[in-house]
C-alpha positions in Angstrom: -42.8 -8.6 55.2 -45.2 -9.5 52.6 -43.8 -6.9 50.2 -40.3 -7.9 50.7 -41.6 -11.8 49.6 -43.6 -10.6 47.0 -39.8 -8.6 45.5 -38.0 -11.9 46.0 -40.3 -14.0 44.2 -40.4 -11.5 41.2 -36.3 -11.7 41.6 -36.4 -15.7 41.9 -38.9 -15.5 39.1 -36.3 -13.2 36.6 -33.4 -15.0 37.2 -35.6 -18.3 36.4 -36.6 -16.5 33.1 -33.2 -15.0 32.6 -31.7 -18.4 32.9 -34.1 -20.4 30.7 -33.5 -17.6 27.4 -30.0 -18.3 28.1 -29.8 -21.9 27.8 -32.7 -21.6 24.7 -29.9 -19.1 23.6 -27.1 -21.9 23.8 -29.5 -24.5 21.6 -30.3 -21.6 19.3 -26.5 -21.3 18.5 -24.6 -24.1 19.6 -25.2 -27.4 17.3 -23.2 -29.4 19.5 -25.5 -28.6 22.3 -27.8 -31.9 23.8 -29.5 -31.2 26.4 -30.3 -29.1 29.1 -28.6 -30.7 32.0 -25.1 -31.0 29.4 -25.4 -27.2 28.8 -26.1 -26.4 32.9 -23.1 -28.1 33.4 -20.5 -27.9 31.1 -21.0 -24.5 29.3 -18.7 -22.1 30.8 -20.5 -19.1 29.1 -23.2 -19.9 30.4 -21.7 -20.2 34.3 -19.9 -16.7 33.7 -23.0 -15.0 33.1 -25.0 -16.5 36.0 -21.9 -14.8 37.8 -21.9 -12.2 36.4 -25.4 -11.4 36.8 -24.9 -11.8 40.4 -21.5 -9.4 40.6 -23.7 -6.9 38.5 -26.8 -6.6 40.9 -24.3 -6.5 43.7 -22.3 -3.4 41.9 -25.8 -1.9 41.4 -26.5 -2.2 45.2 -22.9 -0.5 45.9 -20.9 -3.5 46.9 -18.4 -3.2 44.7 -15.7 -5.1 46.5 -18.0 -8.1 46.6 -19.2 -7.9 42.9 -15.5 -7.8 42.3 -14.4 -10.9 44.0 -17.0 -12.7 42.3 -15.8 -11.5 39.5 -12.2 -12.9 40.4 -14.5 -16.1 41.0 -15.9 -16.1 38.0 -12.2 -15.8 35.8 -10.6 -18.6 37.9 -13.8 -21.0 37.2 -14.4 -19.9 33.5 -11.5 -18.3 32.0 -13.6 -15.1 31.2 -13.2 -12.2 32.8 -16.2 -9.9 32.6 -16.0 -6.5 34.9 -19.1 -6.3 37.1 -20.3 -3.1 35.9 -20.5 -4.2 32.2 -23.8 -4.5 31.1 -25.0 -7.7 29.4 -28.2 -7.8 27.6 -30.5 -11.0 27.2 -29.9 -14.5 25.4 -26.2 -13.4 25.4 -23.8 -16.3 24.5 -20.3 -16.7 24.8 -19.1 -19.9 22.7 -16.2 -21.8 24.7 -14.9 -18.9 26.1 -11.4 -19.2 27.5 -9.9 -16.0 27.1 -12.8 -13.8 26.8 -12.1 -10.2 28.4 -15.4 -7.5 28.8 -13.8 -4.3 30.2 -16.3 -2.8 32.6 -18.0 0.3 30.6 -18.9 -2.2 28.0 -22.2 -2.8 27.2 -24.1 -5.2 25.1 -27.4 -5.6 23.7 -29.7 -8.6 23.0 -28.7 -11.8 21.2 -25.2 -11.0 21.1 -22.6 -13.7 20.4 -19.3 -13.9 21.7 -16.5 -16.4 20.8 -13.2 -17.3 22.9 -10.3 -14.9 22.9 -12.7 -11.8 22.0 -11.3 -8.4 23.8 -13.7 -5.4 24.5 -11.3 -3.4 26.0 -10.2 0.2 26.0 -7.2 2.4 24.6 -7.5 5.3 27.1 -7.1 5.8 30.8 -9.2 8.4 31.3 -12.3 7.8 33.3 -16.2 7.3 31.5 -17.0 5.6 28.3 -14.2 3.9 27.4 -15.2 0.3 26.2 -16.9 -0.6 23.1 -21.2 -0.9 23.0 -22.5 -3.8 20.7 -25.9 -3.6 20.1 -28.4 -6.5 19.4 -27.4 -9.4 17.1 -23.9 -8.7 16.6 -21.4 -11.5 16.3 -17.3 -11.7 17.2 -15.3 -14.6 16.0 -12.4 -16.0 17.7 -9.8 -13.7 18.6 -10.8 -10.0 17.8 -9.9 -7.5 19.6 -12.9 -4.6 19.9 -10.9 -1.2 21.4 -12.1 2.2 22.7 -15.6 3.5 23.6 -17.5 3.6 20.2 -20.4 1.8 18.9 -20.8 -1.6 16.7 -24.5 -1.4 15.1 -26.7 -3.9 15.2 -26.4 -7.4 13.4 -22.6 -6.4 12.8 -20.0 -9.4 12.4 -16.2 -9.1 13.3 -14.2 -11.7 11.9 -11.8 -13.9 13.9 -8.7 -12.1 14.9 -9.9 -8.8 14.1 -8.7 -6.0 15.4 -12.0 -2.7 15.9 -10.8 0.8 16.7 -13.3 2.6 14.8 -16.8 2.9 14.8 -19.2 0.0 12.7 -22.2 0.1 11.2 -25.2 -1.6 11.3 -25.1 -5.1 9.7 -21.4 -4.5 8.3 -18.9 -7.1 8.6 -15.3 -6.4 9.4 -11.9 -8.6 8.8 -8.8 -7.8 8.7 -6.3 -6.1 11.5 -5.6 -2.4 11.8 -1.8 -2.4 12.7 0.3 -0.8 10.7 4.0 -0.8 10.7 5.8 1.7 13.6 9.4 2.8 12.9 11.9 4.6 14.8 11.0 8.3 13.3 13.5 9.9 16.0 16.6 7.6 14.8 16.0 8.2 11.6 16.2 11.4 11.2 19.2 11.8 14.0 21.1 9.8 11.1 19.8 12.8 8.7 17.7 10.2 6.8 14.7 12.7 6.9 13.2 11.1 4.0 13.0 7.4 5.1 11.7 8.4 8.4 8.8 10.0 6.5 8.2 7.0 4.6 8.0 4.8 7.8 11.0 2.8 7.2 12.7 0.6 10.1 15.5 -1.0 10.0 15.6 -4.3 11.6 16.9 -4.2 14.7 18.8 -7.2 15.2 20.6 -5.8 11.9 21.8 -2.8 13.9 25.8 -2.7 14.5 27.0 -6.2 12.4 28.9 -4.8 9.4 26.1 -5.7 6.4 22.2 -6.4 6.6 21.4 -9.7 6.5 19.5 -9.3 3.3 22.9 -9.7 0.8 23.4 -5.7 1.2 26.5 -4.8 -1.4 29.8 -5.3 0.7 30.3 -1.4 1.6 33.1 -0.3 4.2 31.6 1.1 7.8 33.4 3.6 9.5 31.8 3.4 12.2 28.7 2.7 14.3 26.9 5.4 12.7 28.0 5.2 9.4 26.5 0.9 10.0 23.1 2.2 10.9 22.8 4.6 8.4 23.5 1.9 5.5 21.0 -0.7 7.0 18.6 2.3 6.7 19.1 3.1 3.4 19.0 -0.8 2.1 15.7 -0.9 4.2 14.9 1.6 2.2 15.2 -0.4 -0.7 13.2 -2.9 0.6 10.2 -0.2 0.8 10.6 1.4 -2.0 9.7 -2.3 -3.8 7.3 -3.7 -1.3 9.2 -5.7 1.0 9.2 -6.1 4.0 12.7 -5.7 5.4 12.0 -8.1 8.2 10.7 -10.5 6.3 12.6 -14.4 5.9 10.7 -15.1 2.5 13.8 -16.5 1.1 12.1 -15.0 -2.9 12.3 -11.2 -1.1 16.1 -12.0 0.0 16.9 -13.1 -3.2 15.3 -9.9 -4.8 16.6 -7.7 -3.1 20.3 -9.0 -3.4 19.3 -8.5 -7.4 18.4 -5.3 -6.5 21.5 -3.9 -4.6 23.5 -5.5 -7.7 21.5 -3.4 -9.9 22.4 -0.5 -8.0 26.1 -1.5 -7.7 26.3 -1.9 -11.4 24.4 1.5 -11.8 26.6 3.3 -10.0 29.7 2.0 -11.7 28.4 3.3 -15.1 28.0 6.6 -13.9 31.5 6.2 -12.6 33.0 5.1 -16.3 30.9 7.8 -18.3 32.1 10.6 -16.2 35.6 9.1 -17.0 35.0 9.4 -20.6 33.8 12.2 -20.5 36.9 13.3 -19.0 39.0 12.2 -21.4 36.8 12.7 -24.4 34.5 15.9 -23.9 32.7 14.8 -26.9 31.3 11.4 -25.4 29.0 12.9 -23.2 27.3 15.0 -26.5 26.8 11.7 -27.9 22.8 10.5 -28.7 21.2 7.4 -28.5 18.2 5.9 -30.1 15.9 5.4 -27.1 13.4 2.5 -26.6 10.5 2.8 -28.5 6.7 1.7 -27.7 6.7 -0.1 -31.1 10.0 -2.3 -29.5 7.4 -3.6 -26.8 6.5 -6.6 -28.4 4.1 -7.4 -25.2 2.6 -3.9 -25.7 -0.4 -2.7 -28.1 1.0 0.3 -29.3 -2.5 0.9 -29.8 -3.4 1.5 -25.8 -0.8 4.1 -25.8 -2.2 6.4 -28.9 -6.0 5.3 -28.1 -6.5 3.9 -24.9 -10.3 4.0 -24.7 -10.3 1.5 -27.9 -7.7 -0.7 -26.9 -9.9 -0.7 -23.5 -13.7 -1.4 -25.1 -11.7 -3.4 -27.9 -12.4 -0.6 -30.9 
């Protein structure tokens, strides 16, 4: 009996300490924090990790269907869902938090920081590691997404809506998102457009079967449904080759890229009136012309051409 007191007090007595780092934690971080009684009450952070420190001892202890329904607790209170295995180091912080999902291999060291919307989830379904580890010190903003079981070192940052697949190290700071355009590979190439399909080009897809892309495409007759998908391919293409993005609304990429299809157009006919003449007059096609010249490139140094280092270090 006296053992069994002596464990609880040294329990009571953790949690007491436990609790105490994470409201210093909260002051530490939080300038908009008062006083203690404001933060007890008002910080959701800080009532999701009471909670979850409960779920997490009951998880340990094999109740698993308890520790999950406080869990379930804990997102309906909070709006952050943390899995009751995850483990959560000490003077952890989560900053507003709505939003906030902690898949449950996770783990996290020491003086971690957390802001709302941050995902440490997974991208496989296979059981073990399969959430992300941050180790002591490292901060999330707003937003990020952190994705698949790999380690962020210690004192790392991650900028608001960032998006981690890869391993980070130590005392790095990441930004940006690592999506990347996904086209329709398969179609592509059933329309024998082997090349764009290499190149990652999609058409857009509200685009598919009207009679011309939306983008000012050069007014050429469709046969049919194939023949329609095949040109908005090959004018998304166009869009590619230069840049743009051939989903884009910027009303500057419509406008150049109606200048490019009539560029094209007007291409094209030339080709069509010199094989003429050279129809009629074998002797057309024989004739020379003076070709542009670097010394015609009034905006150019000839200089950089003949002796670039010079030009460069200004010799």
């Amino acid at each position: 009996m006296l053992s069994a007191t002596r464990n609880l007090s040294k329990k009571i007595l953790a949690l007491k300490t436990e609790l105490q780092e994470d409201i210093q934690a909260v002051f530490d971080r939080d300038p908009a924090a008062r006083n203690t009684f404001e933060v007890l009450l008002t910080y959701p952070g800080v009532h999701a990790l009471l909670m979850h420190r409960v779920a997490h001892r009951m998880w340990q202890h094999d109740k698993k269907s308890l520790a999950r329904f406080v869990s379930f607790g804990n997102r309906f209170l909070t709006g952050i869902e943390i899995h009751p295995a995850a483990k959560i180091g000490r003077r952890f912080f989560i900053d507003h938090g709505m939003g906030v999902v902690i898949g449950e291999t996770a783990e996290i060291g020491n003086d971690v920081t957390l802001y709302h919307g941050v995902t440490l989830g997974g991208v496989s379904l296979n059981e073990g590691k399969r959430h992300p580890t941050l180790e002591d010190g490292v901060v999330v903003g707003a937003g990020a997404k952190v994705l698949g079981g790999f380690t962020v070192g210690k004192y790392a940052k991650i900028g608001s809506n960032a998006v981690v697949v890869k391993e980070v190290p130590a005392g790095a700071t990441m930004v940006g998102s690592a999506a990347r355009l996904i086209h329709d590979k398969t179609k592509a190439q059933q329309m024998g457009l082997d090349s764009l399909a290499d190149n990652g080009v999609a058409p857009p897809q509200e685009a598919l079967g009207s009679d011309e892309i939306r983008a000012g495409s050069p007014q050429k007759p469709v046969q049919d449904q194939d023949d329609c998908n095949k040109h908005h391919l090959e004018q998304a293409g166009v869009f590619h080759q230069y840049g743009i993005d051939p989903n884009s609304q910027d009303p500057v990429a419509m406008t150049f890229i109606k200048m490019l299809a009539h560029i094209r157009q007007s291409e094209a006919r030339l080709d069509e009136l010199q094989n003429a003449m050279c129809k009629l007059d074998p002797t057309f096609c024989k004739k020379r012309y003076e070709k542009l010249k670097v010394n015609d490139l009034d905006a150019v140094d000839p200089q950089f051409f003949t002796h670039p280092s010079q030009s460069i270090n200004g010799g």
